[in-house]
TORKE-311097 format. One record per residue: x, z, y of N, C-alpha, C in turn; residue number from 1. Coordinates in steps of 0.001 Angstrom, whole numbers, plus 500000, padded with zeros to 6 digits. Atoms other than C-alpha are relative to their C-alpha. Layout:
TORKE-311097
{rec {X, Z, Y}, {X, Z, Y}, {X, Z, Y}, NUM}
...
END
This chain:
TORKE-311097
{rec {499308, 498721, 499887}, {799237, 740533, 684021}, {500765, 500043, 501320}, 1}
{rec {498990, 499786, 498916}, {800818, 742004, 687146}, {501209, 499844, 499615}, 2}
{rec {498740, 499536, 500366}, {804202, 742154, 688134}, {500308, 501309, 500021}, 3}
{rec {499812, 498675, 500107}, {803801, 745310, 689069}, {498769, 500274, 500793}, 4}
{rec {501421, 499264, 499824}, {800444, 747978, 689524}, {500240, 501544, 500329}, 5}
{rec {500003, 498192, 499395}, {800079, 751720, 691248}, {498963, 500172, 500119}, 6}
{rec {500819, 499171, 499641}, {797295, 753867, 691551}, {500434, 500049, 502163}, 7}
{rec {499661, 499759, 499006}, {797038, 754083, 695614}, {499737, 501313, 499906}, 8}
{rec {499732, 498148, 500201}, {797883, 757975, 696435}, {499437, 500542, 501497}, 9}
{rec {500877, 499551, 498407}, {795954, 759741, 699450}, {500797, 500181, 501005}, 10}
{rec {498537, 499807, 498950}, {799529, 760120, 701574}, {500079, 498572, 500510}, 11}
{rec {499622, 501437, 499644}, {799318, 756171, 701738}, {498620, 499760, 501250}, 12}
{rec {501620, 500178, 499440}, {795843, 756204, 703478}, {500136, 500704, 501309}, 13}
{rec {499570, 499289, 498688}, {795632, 756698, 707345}, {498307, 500225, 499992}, 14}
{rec {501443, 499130, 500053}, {792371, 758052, 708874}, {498455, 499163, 499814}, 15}
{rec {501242, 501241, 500591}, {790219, 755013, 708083}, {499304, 500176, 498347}, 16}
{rec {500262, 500078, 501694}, {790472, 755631, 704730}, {500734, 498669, 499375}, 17}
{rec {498871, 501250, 500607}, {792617, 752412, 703926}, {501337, 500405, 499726}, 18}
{rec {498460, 500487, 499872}, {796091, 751455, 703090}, {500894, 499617, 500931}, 19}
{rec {498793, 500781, 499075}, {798411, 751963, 706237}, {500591, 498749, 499691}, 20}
{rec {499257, 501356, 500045}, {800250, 748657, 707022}, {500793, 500044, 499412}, 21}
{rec {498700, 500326, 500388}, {803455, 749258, 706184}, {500388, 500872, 498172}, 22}
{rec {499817, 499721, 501468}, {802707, 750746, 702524}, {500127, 498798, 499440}, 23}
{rec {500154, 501481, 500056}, {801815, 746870, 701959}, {501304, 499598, 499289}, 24}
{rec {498644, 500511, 499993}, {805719, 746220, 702316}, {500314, 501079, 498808}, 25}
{rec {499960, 498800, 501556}, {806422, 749512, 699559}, {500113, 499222, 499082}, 26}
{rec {500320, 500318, 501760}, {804454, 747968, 697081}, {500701, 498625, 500240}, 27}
{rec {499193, 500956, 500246}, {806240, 744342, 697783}, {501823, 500666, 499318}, 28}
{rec {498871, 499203, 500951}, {809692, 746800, 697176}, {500042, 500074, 498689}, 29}
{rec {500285, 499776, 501825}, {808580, 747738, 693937}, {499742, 498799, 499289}, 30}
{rec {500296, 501148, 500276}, {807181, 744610, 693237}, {501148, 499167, 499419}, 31}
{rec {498877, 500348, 499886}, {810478, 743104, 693780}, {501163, 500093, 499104}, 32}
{rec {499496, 499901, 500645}, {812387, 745269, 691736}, {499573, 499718, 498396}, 33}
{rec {500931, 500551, 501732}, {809941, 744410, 688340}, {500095, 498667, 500054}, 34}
{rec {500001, 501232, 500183}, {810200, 741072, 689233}, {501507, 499653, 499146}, 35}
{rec {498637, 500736, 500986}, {814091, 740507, 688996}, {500636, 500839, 498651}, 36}
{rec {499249, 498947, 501300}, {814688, 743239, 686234}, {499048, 498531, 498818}, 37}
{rec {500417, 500726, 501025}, {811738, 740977, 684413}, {500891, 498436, 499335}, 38}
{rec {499244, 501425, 500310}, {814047, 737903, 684931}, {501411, 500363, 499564}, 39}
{rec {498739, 499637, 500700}, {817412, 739832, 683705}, {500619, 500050, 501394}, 40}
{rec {499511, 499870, 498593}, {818234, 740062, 687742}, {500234, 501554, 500427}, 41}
{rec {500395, 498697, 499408}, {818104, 743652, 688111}, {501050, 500358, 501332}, 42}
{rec {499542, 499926, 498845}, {821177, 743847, 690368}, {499723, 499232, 501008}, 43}
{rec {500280, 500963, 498879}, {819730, 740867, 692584}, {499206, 501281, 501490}, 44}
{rec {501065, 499369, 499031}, {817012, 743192, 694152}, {500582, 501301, 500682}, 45}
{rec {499031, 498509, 499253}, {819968, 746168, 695471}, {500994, 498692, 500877}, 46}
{rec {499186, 500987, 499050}, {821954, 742901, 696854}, {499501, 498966, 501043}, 47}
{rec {500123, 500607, 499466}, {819656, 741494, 698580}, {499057, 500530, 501392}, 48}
{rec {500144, 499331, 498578}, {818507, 742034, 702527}, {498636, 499275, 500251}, 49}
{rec {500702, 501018, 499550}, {815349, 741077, 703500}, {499985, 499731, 501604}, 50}
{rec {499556, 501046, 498833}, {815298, 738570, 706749}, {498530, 500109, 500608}, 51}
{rec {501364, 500391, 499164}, {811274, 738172, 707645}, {499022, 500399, 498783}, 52}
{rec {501172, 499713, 500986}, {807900, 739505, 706115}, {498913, 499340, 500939}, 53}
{rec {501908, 500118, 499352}, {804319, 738192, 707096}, {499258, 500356, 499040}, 54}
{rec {501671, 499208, 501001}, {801076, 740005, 705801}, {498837, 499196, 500788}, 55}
{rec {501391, 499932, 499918}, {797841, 738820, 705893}, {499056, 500498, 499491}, 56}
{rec {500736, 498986, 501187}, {795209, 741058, 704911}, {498640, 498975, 500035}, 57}
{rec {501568, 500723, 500055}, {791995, 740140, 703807}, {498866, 500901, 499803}, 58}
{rec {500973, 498871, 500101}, {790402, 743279, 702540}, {500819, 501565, 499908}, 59}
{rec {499056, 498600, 500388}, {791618, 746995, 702313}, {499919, 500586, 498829}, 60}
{rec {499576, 498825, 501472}, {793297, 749277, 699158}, {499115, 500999, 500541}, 61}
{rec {500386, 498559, 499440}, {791657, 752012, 699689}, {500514, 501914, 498642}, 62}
{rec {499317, 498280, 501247}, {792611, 756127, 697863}, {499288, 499504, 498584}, 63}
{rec {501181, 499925, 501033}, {791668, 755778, 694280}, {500137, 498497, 499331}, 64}
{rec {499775, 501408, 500469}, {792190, 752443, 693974}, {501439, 499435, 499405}, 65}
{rec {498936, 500752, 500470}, {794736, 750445, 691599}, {500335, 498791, 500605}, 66}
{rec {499501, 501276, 499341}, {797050, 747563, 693677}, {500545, 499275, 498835}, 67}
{rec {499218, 500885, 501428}, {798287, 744892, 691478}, {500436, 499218, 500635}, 68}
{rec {498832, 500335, 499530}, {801192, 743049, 692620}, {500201, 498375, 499307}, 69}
{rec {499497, 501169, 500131}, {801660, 739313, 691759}, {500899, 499414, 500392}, 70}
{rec {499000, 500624, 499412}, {804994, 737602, 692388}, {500670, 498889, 499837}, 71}
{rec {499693, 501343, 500354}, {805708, 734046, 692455}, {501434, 499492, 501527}, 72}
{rec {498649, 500456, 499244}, {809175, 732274, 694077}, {499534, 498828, 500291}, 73}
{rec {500074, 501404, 499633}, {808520, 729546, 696275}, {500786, 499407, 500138}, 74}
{rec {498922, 500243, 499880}, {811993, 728635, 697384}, {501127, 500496, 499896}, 75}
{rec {498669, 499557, 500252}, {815401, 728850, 696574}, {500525, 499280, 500516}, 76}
{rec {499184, 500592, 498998}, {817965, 728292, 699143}, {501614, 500321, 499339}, 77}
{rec {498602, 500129, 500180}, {821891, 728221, 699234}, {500254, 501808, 499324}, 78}
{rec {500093, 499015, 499579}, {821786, 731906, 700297}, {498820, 501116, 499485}, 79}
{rec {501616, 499126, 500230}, {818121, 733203, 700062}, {498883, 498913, 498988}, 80}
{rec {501365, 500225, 500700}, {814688, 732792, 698719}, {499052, 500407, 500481}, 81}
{rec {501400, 499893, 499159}, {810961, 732901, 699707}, {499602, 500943, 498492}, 82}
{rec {500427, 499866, 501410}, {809134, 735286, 697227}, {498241, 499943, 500583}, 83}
{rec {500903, 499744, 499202}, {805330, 735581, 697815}, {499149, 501054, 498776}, 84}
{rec {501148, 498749, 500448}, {803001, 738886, 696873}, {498739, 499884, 500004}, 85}
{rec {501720, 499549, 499874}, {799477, 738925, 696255}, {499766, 500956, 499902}, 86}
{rec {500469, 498218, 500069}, {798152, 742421, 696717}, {498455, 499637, 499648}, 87}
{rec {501678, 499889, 501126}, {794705, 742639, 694483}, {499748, 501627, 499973}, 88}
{rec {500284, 499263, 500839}, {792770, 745182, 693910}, {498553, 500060, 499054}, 89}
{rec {501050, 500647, 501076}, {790658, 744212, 690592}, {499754, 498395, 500364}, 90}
{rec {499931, 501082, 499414}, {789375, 740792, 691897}, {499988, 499604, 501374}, 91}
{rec {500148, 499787, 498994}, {789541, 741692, 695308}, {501190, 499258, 500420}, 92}
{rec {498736, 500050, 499712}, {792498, 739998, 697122}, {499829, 500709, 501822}, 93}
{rec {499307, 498839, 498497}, {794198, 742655, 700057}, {500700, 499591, 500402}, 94}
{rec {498694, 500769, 499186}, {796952, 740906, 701094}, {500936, 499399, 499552}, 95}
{rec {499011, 501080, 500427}, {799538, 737952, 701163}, {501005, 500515, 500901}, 96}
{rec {498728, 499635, 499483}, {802879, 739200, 701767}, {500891, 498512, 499953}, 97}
{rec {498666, 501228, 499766}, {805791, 735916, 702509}, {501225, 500525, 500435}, 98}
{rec {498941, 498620, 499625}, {809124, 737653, 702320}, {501077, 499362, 499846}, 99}
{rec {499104, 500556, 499992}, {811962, 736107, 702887}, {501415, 500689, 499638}, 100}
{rec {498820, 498990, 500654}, {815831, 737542, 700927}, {501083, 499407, 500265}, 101}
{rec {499162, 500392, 499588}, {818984, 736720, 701808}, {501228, 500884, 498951}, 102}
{rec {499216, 498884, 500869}, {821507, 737825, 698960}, {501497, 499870, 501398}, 103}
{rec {498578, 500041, 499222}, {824766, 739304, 700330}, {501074, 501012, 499439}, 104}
{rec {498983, 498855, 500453}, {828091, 741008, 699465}, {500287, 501052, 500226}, 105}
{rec {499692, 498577, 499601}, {828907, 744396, 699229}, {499880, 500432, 501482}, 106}
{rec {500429, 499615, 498592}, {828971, 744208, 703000}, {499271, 500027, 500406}, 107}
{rec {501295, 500346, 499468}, {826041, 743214, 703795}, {500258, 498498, 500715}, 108}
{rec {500055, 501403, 499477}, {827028, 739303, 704685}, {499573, 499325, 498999}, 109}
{rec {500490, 501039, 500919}, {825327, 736255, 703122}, {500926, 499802, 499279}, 110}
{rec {498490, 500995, 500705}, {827439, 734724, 700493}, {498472, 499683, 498774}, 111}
{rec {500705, 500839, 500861}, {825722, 732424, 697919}, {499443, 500130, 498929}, 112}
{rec {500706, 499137, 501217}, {822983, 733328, 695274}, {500968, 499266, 498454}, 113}
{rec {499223, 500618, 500794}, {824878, 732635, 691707}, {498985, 499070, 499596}, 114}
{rec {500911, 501141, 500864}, {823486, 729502, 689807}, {498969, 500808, 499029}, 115}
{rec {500630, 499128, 500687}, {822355, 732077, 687503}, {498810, 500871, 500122}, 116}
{rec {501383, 499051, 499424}, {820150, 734002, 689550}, {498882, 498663, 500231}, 117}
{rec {501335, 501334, 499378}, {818609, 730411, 691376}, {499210, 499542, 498934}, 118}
{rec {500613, 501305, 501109}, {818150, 728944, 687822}, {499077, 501432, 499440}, 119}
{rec {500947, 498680, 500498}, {815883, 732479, 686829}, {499083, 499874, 500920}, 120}
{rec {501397, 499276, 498407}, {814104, 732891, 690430}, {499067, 498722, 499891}, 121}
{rec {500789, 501015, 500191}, {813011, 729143, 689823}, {498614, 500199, 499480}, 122}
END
């Protein structure tokens, strides 16, 4: 089961007929927020900034097509975390997102993920 799945919508699609680049990052957003609501995190994913993304594609979404969203935590730091996205569509894999989060306080400065969140994102 995904973490999270969309129908791609014809506004996402540039004149190729694919999935502009930066929808990619979207569906990691969304992604994101189903992940930590699934782990009881739901405020994690409004507190936290992301720091660095890399995509690699492999094949294109195209209109019409359902993305499915996989999300697994590679690391947990003091501060941040690595999450990583598989973008599928059916058995197809579209792209590996590596997204790096940096929780932070109301201000927007780092300050330290709680034990609570690290021992969930694990």
């Amino acid at each position: 089961m995904s973490t999270w799945s969309a129908p791609v919508r014809y506004g996402e699609c540039d004149q190729q007929g694919v999935v502009f680049n930066a929808h990619y990052l979207l569906y990691c957003d969304e992604a994101l927020a189903a992940y930590c609501a699934h782990r009881g995190l739901p405020d994690l994913a409004e507190a936290v900034h992301l720091v660095t993304s890399t995509l690699t594609w492999r094949s294109p979404a195209r209109w019409g097509e359902t993305v499915d969203v996989d999300v697994r935590c590679t690391k947990v730091g003091r501060t941040s975390f690595d999450l990583t996205f598989e973008i599928s569509v059916g058995q197809r894999r579209s792209c590996t997102v590596t997204t790096v989060y940096v929780n932070t306080d109301g201000s927007g400065h780092p300050e330290p993920l709680p034990q609570a969140a690290r021992d969930r994102l694990s």
